[in-house]
C-alpha positions, 0 to 999 in steps of 0.5 A: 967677493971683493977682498979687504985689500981691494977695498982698502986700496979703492978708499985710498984712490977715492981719497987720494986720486979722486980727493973726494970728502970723506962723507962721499967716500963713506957712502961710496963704499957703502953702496959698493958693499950693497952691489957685492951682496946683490951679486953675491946672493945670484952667484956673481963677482961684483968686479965683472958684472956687465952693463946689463948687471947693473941695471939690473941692479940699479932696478932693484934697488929703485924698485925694492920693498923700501924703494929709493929716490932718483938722487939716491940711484944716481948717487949708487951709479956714480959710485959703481963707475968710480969703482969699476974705473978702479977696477981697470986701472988695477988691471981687474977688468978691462972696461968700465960696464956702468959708464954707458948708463944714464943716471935716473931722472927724477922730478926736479926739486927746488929746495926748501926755503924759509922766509926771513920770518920764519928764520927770526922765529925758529932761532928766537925759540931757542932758550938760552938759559944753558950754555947748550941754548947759547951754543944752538943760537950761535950755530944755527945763526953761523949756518944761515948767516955763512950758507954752511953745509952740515958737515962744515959747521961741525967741523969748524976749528977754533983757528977758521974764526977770524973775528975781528975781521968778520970772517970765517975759514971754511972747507967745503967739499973736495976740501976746497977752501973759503972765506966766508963773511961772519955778518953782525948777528952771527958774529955777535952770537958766536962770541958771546958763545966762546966766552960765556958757553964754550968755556962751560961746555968744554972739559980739556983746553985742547979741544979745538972744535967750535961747537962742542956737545955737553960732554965736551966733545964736537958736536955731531951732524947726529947732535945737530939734526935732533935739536934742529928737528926739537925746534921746529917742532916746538915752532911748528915749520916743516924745516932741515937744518940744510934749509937754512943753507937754502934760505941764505942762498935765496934771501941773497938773491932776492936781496939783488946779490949777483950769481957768482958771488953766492957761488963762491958764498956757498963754495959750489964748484958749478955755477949750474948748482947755484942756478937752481935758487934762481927760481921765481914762480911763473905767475910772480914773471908775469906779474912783473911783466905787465908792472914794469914792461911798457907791452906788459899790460894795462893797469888793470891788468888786461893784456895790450895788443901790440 
């Protein structure tokens, strides 16, 4: 069994060495904890186990009763191979088993989208006779309008609003840092929010939060995620609150905005990541094509041999 203080000090490397965001470090623990009893159960030392060990493990978990995606094996390897290269450098082991190993491949999965309609219509459902509908309003319109993740609009400091300038501070992932334009809407919500809700919602002038729960304190991801799935019930669209992270991507791009200024909108490190809202159906090119080509096509849609 890996004692306490070797996970104790494997935290500190991922926060401190790998200055990974605490949600990563959460889940990275929590699948080494999930390795130490598989091996446990077949006699093992999760610190030794060999490449074969792994995969084995890997299958398990893949293939289980309750079986888990490609993204969530790959998420478990890539856990397993910070730890084992912890492991060498605390002189534990002498190689890493889990680096010759090729993260799963699944299906590949563009992400959900709503259309500009459906966002009107989902934050127009939001009833804003309370000061937890106003709260709603303004932090569902900061997420579409800003492309924030989860995790970042809930941990939005009073001091990241820059109002009069229409900008938002916002630390993303390996607590990287940056500005992101409010837009009128948000901008607009957000302070009616501050001097009409928040007041009411807050009970010690201390809390710093933006966006508080009804007993005063921040907001929860757990909070957030049972009012967005209350309205798209009531509204009937199949949507994550990460869709509209998705959807501020998307309409961007159809709306002629260049690649690399929604990678720095949604604070990607790799553009490779932002690539995938690029997607254009197949038959919407061909479309194009015979429109504005001059060997596209005829007008009535017939091929033109060249």
């Amino acid at each position: 069994m890996v004692s306490t203080t070797v996970l104790d000090r494997f935290t500190d490397y991922l926060q401190v060495e790998l200055r990974l965001s605490q949600q990563t470090v959460e889940t990275y623990l929590r699948e080494c904890v999930a390795a130490q009893g598989y091996a446990a159960e077949r006699g093992l030392e999760v610190s030794l186990l060999t490449t074969a060990d792994v995969i084995d493990y890997l299958l398990h978990r893949q293939h289980a009763d309750a079986p888990l995606d490609h993204r969530t094996v790959a998420k478990g390897l890539s856990a397993l191979r910070s730890f084992f290269q912890f492991c060498v450098l605390e002189g534990l082991r002498p190689d890493n088993p889990a680096t010759t190993i090729s993260s799963p491949r699944g299906e590949h999965r563009l992400p959900g989208v709503l259309s500009v309609e459906e966002v009107d219509r989902l934050l127009e459902q939001i009833d804003l006779g309370s000061p937890g509908g106003v709260r709603d309003r303004a932090l569902f319109e900061l997420i579409y309008s800003c492309g924030l993740r989860i995790s970042e609009a809930v941990d939005l400091e009073l001091y990241n609003l820059y109002l009069d300038e229409g900008l938002v501070l916002v630390r993303g992932k390996g607590d990287r840092e940056r500005l992101v334009p409010l837009g009128e809407e948000a901008s607009r919500w957000v302070q009616r929010y501050l001097s009409e809700a928040r007041p009411r919602l807050v009970k010690v002038a201390s809390e710093r939060a933006v966006f508080v729960n009804r007993l005063g304190g921040r907001l929860s991801r757990k909070g957030m995620w049972k009012r967005f799935h209350e309205l798209t019930r009531a509204v009937g669209i199949d949507a994550k609150v990460h869709t509209l992270r998705h959807s501020f991507a998307t309409h961007l791009l159809e709306g002629g905005a260049d690649l690399r200024a929604v990678q720095e909108l949604l604070g990607h490190a790799d553009i490779g990541t932002t690539q995938i809202y690029t997607h254009i159906d197949t038959e919407d090119l061909r479309a194009y094509h015979r429109q504005y080509h001059p060997r596209g096509g005829t007008p009535d849609g017939e091929d033109t041999l060249a």
